[in-house]
N, C-alpha and C positions, 0 to 999 in steps of 0.2 A: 803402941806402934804395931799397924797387924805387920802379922808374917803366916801367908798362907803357906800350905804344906810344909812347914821347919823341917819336914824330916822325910820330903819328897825323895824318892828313887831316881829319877833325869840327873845326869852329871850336870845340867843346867841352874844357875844361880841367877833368880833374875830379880832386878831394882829398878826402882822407881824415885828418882831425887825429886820431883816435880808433882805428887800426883795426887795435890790438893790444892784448893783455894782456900782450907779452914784458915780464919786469922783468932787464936786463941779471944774470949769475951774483954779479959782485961786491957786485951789491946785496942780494945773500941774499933774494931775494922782498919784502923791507921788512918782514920780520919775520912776512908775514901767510901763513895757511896755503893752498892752492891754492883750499879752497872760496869764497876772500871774491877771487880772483884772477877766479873767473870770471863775478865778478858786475857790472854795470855799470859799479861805482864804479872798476874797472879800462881797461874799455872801453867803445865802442859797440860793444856786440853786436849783427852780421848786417850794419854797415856795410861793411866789408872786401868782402862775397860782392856786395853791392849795387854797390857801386863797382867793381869787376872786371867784374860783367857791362855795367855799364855802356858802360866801355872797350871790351868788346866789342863791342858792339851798332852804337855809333857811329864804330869805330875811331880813338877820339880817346887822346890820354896821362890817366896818370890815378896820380896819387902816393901811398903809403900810409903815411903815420907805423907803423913796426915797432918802436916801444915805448911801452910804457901809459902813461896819462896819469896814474899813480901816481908818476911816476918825473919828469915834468913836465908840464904840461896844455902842449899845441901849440897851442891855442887859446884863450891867457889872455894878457896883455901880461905883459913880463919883470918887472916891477914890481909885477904884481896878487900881493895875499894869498893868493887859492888857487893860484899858480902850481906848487906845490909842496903839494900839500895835506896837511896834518898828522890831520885828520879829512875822512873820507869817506860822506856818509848815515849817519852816526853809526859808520860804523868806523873806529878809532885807528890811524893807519899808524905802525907803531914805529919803521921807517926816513926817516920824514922831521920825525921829531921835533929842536929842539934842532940844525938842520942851518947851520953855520957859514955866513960868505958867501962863504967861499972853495969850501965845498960846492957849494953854488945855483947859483955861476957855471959851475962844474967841468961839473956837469947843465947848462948851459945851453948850455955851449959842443961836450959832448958830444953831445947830442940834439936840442935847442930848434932851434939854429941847423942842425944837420946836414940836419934836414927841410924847413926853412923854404931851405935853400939849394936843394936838390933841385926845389923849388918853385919859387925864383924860377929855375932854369936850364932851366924848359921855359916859362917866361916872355919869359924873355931872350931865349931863341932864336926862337920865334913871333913876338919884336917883330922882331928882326933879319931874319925872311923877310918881313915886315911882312902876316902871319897873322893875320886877323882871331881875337878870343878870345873866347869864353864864358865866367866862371868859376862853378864848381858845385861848391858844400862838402858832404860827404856826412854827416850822421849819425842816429845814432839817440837813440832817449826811451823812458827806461823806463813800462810801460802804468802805472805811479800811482808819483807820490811824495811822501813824507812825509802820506799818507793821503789825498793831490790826486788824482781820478781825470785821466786822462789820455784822452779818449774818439776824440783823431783816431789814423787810419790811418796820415797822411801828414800834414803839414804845414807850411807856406814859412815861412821868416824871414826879414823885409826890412828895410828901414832909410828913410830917405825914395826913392829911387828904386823904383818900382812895375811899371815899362818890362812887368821879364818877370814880376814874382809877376802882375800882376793878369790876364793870360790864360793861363796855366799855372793856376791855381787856379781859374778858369771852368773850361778844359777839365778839371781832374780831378774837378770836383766837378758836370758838363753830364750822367753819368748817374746819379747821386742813388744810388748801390748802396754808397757810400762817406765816411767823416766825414773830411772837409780841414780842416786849422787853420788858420788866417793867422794867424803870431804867436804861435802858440798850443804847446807853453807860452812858449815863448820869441821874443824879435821878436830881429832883427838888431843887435847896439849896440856901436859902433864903440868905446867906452869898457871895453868885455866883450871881445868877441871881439876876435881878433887875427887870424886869416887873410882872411876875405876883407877887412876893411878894407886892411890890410898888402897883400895880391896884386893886390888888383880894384879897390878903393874907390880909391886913390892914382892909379891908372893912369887912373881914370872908364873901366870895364871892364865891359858889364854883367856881371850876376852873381847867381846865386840862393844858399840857403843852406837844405836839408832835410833834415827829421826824420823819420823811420818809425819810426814804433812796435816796438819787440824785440817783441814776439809775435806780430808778423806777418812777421818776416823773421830765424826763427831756422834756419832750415833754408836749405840751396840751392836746392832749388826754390821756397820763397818766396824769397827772393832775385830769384833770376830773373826771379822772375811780377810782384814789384814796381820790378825794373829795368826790365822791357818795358811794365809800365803808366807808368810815368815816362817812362820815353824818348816812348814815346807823348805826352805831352804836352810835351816836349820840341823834337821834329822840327817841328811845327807853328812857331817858333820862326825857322827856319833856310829857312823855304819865301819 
């Protein structure tokens, strides 16, 4: 599982649940052929590149789930129905049709937890140097779905604590050149997501949770341009 800088200086802790399309070989792809692989219902695409430069930038750790969320969502509780999605934006995943419980668990124990450990062991260790923690979930949002336009760039998901969405969303949205969601499409819901309640919420950690738009951050250079515009709003944070 990488985990760049495990032992970065930035009070910043940043993840990645979404930031492959890998589907392990024994799994034969799930049946589906490479074009439907490289489409969101696989990944967040351009979170990977965002997250990396992230890491860079602040020289903080920064962990990246290396298998698709085809294969299990890293961001869904072990018990949710889509954990394991059998239809995806209306494509049929043939491999996880019909999947026993001794299957599920097999996936859960192979992947689920493999990531979620890697995670909590750069947790563990910042608690243990008694390292203060930021935590920052990285992903991305397709620009429309199921015919929903999608119209932010960028946008926060929070849950009742506001600490850091409500001035991060001032600063990114203080030169008017760009559309910020709050919430938007999605809010924070500790009943849904499973990482940062599981990492940050438990520990009262703060913590943010953001969406960039895939057609703004399909390349590396977008990537970049909108890790260094984030981080930007980010540093103010740490001052």
């Amino acid at each position: 599982m990488p985990i760049l800088r495990p032992l970065g200086s930035s009070p910043f802790v940043f993840f990645c649940d979404h930031a492959s399309n890998h589907i392990p070989a024994e799994l034969h792809d799930l049946g589906l052929p490479q074009s439907e692989l490289a489409r969101h219902i696989a990944w967040d695409i351009g979170a990977a590149g965002v997250t990396e430069a992230l890491s860079e930038i602040f020289d903080a750790p920064a962990i990246l789930c290396d298998t698709s969320r085809l294969v299990i969502d890293c961001n869904r509780h072990l018990n949710a129905t889509d954990l394991i999605p059998e239809v995806s934006d209306a494509t049929v995943i043939p491999g996880n049709l019909n999947l026993s419980k001794a299957d599920r668990e097999a996936r859960a124990n192979r992947w689920f937890r493999r990531y979620h450990d890697a995670v909590e062991s750069v947790f563990l260790e910042r608690g243990a140097r008694g390292t203060s923690t930021i935590a920052i979930s990285i992903h991305s949002m397709t620009p429309s779905l199921a015919g929903q336009s999608r119209p932010w760039q960028i946008s926060l998901s929070s849950h009742l604590d506001r600490t850091l969405a409500d001035p991060v969303l001032a600063y990114l949205r203080r030169p008017g050149d760009i559309a910020v969601g709050d919430n938007q499409p999605y809010d924070l819901n500790p009943e849904v997501d499973y990482s940062i309640p599981f990492h940050a919420l438990r520990r009262k950690l703060p913590h943010l949770q953001v969406e960039f738009r895939q057609d703004e951050v399909q390349d590396a250079a977008n990537q970049r341009r909108w890790a260094q515009r984030f981080a930007q709003a980010l540093q103010m944070l740490t001052k």
